[in-house]
Backbone as CSV, one residue per row, in Angstrom:
resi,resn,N_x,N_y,N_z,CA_x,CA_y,CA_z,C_x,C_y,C_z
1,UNK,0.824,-1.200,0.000,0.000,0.000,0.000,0.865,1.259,0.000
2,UNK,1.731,0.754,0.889,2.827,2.299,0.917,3.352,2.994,-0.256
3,UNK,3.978,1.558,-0.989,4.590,1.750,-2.364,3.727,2.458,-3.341
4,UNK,2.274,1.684,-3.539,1.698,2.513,-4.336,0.885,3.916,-4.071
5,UNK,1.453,3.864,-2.995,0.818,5.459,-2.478,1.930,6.500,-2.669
6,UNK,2.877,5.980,-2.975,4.137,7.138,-3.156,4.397,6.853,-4.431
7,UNK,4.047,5.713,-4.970,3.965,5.748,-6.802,2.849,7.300,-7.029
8,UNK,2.005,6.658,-6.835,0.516,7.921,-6.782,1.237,9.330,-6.560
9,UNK,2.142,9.405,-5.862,2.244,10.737,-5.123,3.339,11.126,-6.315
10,UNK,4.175,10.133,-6.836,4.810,10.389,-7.695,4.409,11.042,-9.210
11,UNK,3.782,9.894,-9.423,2.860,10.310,-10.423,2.414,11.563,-10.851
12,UNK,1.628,12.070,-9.724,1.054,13.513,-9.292,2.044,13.970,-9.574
13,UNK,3.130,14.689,-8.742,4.069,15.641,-8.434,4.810,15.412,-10.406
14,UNK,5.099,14.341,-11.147,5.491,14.518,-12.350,4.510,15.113,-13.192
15,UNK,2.979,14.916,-13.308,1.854,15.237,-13.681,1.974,17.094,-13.575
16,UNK,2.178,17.335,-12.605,2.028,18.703,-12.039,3.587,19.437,-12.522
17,UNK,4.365,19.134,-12.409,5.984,19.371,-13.102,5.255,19.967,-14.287
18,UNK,5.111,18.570,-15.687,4.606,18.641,-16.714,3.853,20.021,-17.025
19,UNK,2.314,20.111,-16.243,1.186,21.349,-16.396,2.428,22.269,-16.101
20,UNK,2.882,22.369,-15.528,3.652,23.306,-15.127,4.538,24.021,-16.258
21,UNK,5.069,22.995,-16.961,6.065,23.077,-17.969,4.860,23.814,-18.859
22,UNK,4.162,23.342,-19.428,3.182,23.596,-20.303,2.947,25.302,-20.321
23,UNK,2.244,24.900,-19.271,1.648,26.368,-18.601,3.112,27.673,-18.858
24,UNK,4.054,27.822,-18.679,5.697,28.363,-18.543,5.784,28.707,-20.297
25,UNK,5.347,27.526,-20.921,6.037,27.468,-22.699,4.405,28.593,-22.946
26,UNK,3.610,28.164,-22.341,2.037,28.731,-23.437,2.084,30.496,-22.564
27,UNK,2.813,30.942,-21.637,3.253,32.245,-20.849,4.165,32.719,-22.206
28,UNK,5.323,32.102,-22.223,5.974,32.491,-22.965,5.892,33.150,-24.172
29,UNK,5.148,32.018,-24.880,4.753,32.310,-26.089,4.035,33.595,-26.318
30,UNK,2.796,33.614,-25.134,2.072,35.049,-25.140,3.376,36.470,-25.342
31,UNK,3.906,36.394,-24.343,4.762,37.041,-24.227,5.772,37.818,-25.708
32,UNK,6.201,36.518,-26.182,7.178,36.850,-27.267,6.201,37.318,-28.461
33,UNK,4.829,37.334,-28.914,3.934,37.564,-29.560,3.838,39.125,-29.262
34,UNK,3.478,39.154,-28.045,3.267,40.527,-27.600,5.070,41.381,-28.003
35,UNK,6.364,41.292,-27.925,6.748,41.807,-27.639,6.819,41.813,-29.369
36,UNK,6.771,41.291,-30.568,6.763,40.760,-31.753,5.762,42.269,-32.120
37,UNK,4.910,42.708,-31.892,4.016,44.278,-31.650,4.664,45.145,-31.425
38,UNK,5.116,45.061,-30.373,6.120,46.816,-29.969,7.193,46.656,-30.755
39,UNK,7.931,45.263,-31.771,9.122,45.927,-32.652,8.431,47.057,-33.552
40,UNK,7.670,47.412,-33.932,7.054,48.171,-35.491,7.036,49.325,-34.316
41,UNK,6.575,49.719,-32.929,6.702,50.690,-32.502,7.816,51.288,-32.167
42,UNK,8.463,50.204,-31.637,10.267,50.499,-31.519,10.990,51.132,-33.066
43,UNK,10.623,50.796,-34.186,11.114,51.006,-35.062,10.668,52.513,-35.476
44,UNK,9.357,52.656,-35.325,9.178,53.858,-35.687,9.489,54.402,-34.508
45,UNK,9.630,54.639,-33.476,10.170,55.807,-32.429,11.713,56.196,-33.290
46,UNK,12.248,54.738,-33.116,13.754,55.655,-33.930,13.930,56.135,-35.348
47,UNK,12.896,56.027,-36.111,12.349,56.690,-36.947,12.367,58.035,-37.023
48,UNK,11.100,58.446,-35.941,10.697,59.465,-35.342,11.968,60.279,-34.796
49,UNK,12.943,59.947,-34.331,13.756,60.536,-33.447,14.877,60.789,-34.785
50,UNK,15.005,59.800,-35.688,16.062,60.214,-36.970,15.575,61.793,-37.260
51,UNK,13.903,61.426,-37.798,13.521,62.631,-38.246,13.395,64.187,-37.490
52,UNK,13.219,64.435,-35.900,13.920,65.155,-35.353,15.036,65.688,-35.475
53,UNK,16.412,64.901,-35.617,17.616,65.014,-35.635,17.630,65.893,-36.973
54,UNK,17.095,64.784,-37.772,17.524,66.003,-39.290,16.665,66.905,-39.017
55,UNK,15.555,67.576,-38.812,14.442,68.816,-38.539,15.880,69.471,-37.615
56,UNK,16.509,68.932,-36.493,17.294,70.101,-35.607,18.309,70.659,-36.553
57,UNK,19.047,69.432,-37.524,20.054,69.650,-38.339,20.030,70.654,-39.441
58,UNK,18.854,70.949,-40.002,18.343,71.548,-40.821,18.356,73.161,-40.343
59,UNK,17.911,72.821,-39.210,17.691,73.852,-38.698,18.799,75.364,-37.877
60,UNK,19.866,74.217,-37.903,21.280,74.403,-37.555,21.283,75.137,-38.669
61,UNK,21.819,74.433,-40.082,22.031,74.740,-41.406,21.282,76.543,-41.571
62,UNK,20.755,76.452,-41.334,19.924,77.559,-41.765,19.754,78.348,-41.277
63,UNK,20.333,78.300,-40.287,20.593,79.472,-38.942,21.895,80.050,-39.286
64,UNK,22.540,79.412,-40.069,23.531,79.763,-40.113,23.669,80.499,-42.151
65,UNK,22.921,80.288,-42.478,23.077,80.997,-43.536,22.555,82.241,-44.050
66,UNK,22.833,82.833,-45.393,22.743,83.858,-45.746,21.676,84.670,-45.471
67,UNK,21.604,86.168,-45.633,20.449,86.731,-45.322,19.159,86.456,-46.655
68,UNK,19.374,86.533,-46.969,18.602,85.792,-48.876,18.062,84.799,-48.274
69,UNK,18.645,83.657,-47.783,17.981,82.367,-47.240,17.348,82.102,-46.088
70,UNK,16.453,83.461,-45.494,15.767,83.738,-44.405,14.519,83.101,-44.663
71,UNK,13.885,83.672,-45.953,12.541,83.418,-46.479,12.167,81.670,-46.477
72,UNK,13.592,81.162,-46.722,13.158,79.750,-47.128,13.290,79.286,-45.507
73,UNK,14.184,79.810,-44.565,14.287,79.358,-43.230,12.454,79.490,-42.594
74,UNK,11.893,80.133,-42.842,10.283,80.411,-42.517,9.667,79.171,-43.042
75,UNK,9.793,78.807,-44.623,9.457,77.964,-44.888,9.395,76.603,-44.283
76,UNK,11.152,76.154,-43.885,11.013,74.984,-43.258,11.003,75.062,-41.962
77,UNK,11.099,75.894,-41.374,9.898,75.872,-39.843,8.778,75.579,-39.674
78,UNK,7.944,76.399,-40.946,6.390,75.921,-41.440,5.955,74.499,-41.371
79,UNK,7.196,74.137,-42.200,6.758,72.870,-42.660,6.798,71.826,-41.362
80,UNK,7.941,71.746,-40.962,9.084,71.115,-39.539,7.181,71.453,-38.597
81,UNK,6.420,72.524,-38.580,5.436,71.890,-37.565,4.490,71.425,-37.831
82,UNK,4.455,70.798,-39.520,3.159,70.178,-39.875,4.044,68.855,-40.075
83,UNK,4.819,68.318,-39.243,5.451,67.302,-39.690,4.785,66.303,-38.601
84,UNK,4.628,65.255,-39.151,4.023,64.054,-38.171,4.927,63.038,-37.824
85,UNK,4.483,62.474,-36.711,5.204,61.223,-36.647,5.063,60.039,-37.404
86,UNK,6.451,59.672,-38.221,6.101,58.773,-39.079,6.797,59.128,-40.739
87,UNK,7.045,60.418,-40.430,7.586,60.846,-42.010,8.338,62.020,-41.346
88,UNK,9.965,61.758,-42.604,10.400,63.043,-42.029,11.048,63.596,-43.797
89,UNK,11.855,65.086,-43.941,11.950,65.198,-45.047,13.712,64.769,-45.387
90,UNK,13.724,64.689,-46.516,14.963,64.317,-46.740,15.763,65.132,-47.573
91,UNK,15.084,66.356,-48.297,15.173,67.139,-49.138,13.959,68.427,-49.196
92,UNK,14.948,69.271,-49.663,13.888,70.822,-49.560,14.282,71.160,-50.972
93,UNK,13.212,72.026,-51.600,14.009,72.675,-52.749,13.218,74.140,-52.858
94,UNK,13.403,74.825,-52.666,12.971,76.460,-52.496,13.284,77.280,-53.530
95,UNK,12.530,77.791,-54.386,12.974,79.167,-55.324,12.368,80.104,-55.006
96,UNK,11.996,81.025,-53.943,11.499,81.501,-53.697,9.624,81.668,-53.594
97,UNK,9.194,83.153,-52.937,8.212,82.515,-52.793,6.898,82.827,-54.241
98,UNK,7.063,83.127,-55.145,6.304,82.805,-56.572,6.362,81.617,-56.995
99,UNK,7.341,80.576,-56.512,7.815,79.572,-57.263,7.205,78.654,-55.933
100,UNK,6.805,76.467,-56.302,6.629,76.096,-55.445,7.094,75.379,-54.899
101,UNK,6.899,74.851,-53.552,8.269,74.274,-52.795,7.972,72.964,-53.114
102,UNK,9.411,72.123,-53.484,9.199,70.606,-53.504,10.465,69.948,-52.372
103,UNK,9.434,69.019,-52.316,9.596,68.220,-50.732,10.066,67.060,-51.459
104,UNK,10.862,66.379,-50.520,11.536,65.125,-50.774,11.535,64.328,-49.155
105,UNK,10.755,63.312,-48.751,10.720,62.566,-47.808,10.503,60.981,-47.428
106,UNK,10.569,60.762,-46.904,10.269,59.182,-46.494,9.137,59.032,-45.276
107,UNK,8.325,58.450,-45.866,7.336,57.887,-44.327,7.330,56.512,-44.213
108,UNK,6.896,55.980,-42.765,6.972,54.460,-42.014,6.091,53.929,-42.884
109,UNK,4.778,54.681,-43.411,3.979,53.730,-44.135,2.799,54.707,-45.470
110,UNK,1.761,54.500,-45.511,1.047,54.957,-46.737,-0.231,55.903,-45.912
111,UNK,-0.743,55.457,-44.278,-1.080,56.447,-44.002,-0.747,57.231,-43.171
112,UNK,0.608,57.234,-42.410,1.278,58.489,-42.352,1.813,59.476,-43.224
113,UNK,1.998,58.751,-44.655,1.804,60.051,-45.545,0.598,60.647,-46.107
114,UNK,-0.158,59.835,-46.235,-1.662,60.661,-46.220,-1.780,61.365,-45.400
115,UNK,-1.364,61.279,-43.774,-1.794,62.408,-42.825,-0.890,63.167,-43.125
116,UNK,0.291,63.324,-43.384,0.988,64.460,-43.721,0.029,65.470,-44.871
117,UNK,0.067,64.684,-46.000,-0.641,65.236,-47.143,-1.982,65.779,-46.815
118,UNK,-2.587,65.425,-45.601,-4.099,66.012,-45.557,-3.298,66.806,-44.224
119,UNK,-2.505,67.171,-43.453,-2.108,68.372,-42.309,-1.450,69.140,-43.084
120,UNK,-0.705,69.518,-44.397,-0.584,70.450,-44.984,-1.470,70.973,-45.666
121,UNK,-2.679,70.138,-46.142,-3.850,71.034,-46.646,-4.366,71.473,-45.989
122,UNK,-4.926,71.019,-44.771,-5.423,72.115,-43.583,-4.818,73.163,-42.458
123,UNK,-3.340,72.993,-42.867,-2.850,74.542,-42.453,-3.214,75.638,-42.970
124,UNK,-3.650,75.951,-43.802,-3.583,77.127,-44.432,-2.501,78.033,-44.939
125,UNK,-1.214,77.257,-44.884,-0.137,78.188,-45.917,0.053,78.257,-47.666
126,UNK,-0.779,76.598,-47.719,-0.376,76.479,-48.902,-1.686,76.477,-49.863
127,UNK,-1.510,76.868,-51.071,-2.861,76.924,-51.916,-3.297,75.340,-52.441
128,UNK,-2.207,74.471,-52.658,-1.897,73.474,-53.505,-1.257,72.685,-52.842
129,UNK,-1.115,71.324,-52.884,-0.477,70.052,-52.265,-0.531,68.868,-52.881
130,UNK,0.337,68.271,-53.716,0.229,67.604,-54.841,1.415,66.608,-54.629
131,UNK,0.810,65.336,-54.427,2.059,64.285,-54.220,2.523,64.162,-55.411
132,UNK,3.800,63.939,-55.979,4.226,63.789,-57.031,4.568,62.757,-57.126
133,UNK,4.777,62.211,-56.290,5.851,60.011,-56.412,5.916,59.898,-54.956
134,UNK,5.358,58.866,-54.968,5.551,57.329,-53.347,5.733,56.325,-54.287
135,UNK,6.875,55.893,-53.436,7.545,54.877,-53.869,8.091,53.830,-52.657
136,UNK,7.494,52.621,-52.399,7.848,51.755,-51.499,9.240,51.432,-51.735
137,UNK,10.506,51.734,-50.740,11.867,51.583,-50.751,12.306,50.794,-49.393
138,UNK,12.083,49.519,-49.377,12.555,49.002,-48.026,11.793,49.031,-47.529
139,UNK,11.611,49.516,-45.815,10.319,49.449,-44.883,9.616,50.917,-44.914
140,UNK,10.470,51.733,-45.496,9.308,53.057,-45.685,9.196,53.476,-47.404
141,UNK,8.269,54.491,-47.158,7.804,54.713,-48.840,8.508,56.530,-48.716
142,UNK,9.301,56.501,-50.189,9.887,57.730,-50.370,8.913,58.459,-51.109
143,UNK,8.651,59.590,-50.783,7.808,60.720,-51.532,8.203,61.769,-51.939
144,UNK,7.417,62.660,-52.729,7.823,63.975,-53.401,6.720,64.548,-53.314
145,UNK,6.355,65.376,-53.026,5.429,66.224,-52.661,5.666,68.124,-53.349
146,UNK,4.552,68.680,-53.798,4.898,70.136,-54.757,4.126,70.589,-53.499
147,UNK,4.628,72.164,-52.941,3.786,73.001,-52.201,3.864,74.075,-53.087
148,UNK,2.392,74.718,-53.298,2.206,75.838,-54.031,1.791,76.905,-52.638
149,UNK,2.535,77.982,-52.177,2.018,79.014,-51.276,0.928,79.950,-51.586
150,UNK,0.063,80.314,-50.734,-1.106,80.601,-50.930,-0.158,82.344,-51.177
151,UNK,-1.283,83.247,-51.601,-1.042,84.687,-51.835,-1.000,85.206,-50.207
152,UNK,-0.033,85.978,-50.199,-0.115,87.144,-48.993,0.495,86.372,-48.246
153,UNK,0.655,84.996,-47.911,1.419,83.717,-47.144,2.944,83.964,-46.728
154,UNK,3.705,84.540,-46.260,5.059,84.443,-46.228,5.662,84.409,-44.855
């Protein structure tokens, strides 16, 4: 009786090991799923933080240049606060302000550049906003974008 009462007990206590094990792998798994989610957020924060860096860099640049290149320094301030998270620019091209500004950028995906493209139409600086090329390059899509400035706008 003894024997098979500590077989039994054995039994159990391996039985319960086992659930145990189980239970530990099916935790896990949740786990690594979940953390498998925050890479795409992790990725875009340093995204986000590239595109800062160049917005400060830019901004350096242009602080430091000519008096002529004031007008376009307004410009990309303008722009630098309709900028979203998710897209940053990679290129400016300015001829002053009769002429219209073309943008050169990259966003994380297709509707963070739509929100870009619909927060520059509802600022009110520009008359016109006209994507010119998205182009999927790797994990983000490169764009070109025309800004036409509205009259009296500067």
């Amino acid at each position: 009786k003894v024997s098979c009462a500590v077989f039994a007990l054995a039994l159990l206590a391996y039985g319960s090991a086992l659930g145990g094990c189980y239970l530990a792998q099916h935790n896990l798994q949740k786990v690594e799923q979940k953390l498998k989610q925050y890479e795409v957020w992790e990725q875009r924060i340093q995204e986000s933080e590239a595109m800062e860096s160049s917005c400060q860099h830019l901004e350096k640049l242009l602080a430091a240049a000519p008096k002529e290149s004031k007008e376009a320094n307004g410009e990309v301030e303008r722009i630098c606060r309709q900028m979203l998270p998710g897209c940053w620019l990679t290129a400016l091209e300015y001829g002053g302000t009769k002429k219209p500004l073309l943008l050169q950028g990259r966003a994380v995906d297709a509707l963070a550049l739509e929100s870009l493209v619909e927060q520059l139409q509802k600022c009110g600086y520009y008359s016109r906003v006209e994507l010119l090329q998205s182009e999927q390059q790797g994990n983000t899509i490169a764009y070109k974008l025309k800004l036409e400035l509205k009259e009296g706008k500067k």
